[in-house]
Backbone as JSON, one array per atom type, in Angstrom:
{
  "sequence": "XXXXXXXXXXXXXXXXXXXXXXXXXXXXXXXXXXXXXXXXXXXXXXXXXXXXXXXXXXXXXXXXXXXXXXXXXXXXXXXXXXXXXXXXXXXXXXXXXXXXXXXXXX",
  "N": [[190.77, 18.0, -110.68], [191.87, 16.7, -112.8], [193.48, 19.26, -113.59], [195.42, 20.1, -111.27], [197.3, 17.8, -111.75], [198.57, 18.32, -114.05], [199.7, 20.96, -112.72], [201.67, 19.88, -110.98], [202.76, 18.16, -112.83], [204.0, 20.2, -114.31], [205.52, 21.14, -112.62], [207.38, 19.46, -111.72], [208.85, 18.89, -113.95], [209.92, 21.61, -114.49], [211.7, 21.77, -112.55], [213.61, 19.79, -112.77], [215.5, 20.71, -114.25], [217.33, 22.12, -112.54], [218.15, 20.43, -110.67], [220.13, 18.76, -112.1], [222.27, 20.12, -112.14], [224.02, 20.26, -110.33], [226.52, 20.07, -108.51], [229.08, 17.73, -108.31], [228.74, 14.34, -106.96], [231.09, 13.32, -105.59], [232.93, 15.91, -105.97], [231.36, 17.93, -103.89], [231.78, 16.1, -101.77], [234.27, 16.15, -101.34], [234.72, 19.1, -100.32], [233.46, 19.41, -98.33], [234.45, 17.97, -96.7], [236.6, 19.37, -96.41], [235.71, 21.66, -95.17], [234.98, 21.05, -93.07], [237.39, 19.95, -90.6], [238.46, 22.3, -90.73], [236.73, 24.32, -89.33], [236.4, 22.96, -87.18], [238.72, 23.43, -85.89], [238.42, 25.72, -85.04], [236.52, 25.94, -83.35], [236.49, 24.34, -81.42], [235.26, 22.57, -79.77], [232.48, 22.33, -80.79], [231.74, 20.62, -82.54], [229.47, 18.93, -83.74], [227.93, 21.73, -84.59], [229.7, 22.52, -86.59], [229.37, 20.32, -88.46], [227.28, 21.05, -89.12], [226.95, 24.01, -90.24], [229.06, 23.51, -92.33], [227.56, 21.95, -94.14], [225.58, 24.0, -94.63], [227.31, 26.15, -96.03], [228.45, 24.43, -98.23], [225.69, 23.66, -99.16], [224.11, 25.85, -99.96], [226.59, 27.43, -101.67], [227.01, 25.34, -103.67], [223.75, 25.86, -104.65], [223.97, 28.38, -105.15], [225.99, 28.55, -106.92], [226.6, 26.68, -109.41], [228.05, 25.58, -111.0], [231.0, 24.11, -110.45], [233.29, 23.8, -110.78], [233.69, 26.93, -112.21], [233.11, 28.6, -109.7], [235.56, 27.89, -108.34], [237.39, 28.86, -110.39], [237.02, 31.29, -110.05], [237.07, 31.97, -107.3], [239.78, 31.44, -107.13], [240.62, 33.3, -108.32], [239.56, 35.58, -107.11], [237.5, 36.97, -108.18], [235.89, 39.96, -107.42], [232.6, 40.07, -107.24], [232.02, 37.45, -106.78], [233.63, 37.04, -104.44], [232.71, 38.94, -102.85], [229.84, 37.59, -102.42], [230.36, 34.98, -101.53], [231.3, 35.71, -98.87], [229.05, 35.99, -98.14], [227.34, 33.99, -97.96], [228.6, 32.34, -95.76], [228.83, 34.38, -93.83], [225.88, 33.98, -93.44], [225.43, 31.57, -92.8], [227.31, 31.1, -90.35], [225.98, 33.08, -88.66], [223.48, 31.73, -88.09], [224.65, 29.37, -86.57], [226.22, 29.92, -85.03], [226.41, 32.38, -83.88], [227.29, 35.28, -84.93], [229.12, 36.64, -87.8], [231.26, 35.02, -89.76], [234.98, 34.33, -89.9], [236.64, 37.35, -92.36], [236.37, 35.78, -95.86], [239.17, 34.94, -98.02]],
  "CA": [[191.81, 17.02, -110.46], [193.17, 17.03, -114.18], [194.33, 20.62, -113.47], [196.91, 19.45, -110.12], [198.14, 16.72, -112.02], [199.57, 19.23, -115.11], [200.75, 21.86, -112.19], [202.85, 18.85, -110.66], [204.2, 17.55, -114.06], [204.88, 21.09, -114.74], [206.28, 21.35, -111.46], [208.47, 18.4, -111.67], [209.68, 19.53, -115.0], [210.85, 22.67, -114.18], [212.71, 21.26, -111.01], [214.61, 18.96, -112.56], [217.27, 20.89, -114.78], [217.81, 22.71, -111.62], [218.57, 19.0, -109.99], [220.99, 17.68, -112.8], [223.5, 21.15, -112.37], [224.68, 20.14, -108.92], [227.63, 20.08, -108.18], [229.35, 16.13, -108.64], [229.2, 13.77, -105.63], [232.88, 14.01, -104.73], [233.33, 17.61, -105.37], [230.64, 18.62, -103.01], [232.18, 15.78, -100.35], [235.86, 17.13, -101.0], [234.19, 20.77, -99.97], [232.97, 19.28, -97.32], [235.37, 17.26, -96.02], [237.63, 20.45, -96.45], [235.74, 22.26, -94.7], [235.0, 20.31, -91.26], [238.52, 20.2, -90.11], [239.31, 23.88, -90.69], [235.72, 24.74, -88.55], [236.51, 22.28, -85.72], [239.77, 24.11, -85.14], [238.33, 26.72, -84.65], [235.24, 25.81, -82.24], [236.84, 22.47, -81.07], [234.07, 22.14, -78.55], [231.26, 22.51, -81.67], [231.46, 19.51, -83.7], [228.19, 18.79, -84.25], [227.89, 22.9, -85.0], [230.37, 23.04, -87.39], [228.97, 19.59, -89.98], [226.12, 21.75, -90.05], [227.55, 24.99, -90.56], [229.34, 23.44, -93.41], [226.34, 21.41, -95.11], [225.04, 25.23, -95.05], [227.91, 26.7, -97.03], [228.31, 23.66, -99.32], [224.59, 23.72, -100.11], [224.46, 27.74, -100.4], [227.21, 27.68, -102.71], [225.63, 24.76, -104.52], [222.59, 26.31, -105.21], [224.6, 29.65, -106.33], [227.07, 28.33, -108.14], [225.95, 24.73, -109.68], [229.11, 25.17, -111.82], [231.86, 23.67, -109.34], [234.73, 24.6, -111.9], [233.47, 27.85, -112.41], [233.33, 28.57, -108.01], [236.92, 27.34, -107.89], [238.05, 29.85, -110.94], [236.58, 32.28, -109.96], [237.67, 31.81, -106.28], [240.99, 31.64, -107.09], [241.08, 34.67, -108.99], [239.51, 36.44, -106.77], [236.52, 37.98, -108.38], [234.91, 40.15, -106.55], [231.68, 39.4, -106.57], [232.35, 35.83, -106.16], [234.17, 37.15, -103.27], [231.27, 38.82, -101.97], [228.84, 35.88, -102.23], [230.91, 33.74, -100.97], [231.43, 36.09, -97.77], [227.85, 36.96, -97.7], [227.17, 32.58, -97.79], [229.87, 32.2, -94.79], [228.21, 34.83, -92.89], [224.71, 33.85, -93.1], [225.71, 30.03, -91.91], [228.1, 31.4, -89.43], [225.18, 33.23, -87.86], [222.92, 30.46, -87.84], [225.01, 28.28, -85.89], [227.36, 30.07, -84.12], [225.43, 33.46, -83.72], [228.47, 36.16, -85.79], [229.55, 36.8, -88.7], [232.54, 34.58, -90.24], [235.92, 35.17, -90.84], [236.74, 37.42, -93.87], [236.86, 35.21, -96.65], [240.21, 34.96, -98.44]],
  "C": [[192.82, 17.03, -111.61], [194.12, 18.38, -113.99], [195.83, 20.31, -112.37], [197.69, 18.61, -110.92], [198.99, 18.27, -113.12], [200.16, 19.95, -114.65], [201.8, 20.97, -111.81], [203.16, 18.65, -111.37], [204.89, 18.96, -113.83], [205.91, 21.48, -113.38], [208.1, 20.41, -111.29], [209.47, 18.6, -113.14], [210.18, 20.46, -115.09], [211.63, 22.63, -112.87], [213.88, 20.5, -111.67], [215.67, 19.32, -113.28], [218.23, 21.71, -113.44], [218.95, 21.71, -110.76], [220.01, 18.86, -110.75], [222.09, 18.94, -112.98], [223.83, 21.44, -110.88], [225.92, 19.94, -108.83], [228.12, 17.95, -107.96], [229.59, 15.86, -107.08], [230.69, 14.3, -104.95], [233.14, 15.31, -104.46], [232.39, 18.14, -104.06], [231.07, 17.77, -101.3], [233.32, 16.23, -99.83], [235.76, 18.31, -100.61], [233.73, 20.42, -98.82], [233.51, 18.69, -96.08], [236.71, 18.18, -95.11], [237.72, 21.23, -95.27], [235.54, 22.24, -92.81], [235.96, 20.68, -90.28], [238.93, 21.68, -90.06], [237.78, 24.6, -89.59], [236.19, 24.58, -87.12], [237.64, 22.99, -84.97], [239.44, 25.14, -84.74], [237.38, 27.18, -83.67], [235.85, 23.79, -81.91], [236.16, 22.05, -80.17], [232.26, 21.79, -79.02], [231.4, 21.66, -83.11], [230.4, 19.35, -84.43], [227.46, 20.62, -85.32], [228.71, 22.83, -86.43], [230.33, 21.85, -88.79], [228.16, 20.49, -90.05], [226.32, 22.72, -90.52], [228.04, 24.64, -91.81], [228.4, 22.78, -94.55], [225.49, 22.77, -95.23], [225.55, 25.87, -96.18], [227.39, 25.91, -98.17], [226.49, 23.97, -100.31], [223.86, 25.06, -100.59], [225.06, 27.59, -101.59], [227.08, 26.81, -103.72], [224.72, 24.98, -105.29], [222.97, 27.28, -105.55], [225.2, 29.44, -107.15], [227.35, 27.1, -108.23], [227.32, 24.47, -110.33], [230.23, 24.94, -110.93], [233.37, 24.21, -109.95], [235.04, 25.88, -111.86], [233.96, 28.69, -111.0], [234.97, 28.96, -108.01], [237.97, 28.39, -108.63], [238.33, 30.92, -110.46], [237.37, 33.18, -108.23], [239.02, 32.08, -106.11], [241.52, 32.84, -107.88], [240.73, 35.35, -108.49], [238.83, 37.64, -107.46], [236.05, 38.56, -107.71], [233.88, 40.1, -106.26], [231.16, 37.74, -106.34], [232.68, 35.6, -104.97], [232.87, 37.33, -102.22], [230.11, 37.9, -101.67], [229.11, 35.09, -101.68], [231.27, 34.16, -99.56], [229.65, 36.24, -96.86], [227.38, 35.4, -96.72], [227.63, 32.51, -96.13], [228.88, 33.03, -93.82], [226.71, 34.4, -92.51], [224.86, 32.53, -92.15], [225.82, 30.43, -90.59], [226.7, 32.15, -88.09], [223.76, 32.44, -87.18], [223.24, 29.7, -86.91], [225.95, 28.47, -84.88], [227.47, 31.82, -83.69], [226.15, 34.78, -83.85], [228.31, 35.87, -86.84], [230.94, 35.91, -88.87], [233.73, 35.35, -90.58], [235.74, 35.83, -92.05], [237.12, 36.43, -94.94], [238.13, 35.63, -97.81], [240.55, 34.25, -99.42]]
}
């Protein structure tokens, strides 16, 4: 029994710097908010498809790239493998929920 308890602390202690490099409330709702409207236009019959589709990206690119600043630099400069990740993200969702590949990301 003593042994479980020390894997769970240690468990819970190595979880939680992972936790506290999330991306800030707002930014992750302004990404999300962003991205709804630009989905729906494009499946205007797949509402319900396209919050989830985007709570995929968002929390994909989330968990890749905790730094929200960093994303957005990077994004806009047009790194390439920022690019790629961020196409690879897009596609995996996209097939999930709507059974293709996504636009090229731009």
């Amino acid at each position: 029994m003593m042994t479980f308890k020390r894997y769970a602390l240690a468990a819970i202690l190595f979880c939680t710097p992972a936790l506290a490099q999330q991306w800030a409330p707002a930014e992750y709702s302004a990404e999300y908010e962003a991205c709804v409207p630009a989905c729906d236009k494009n499946n205007p019959t797949s509402h319900s498809s396209c919050e989830n589709y985007c709570h995929c990206v968002m929390d994909s690119l989330q968990s890749q790239f905790p730094n929200h600043a960093q994303i957005n630099n990077d994004f806009q400069q047009k790194v390439p493998a920022t690019m790629t990740a961020v196409q690879n993200i897009a596609n995996t969702c996209n097939r999930k929920f709507f059974g293709g590949d996504a636009r090229k990301v731009e």
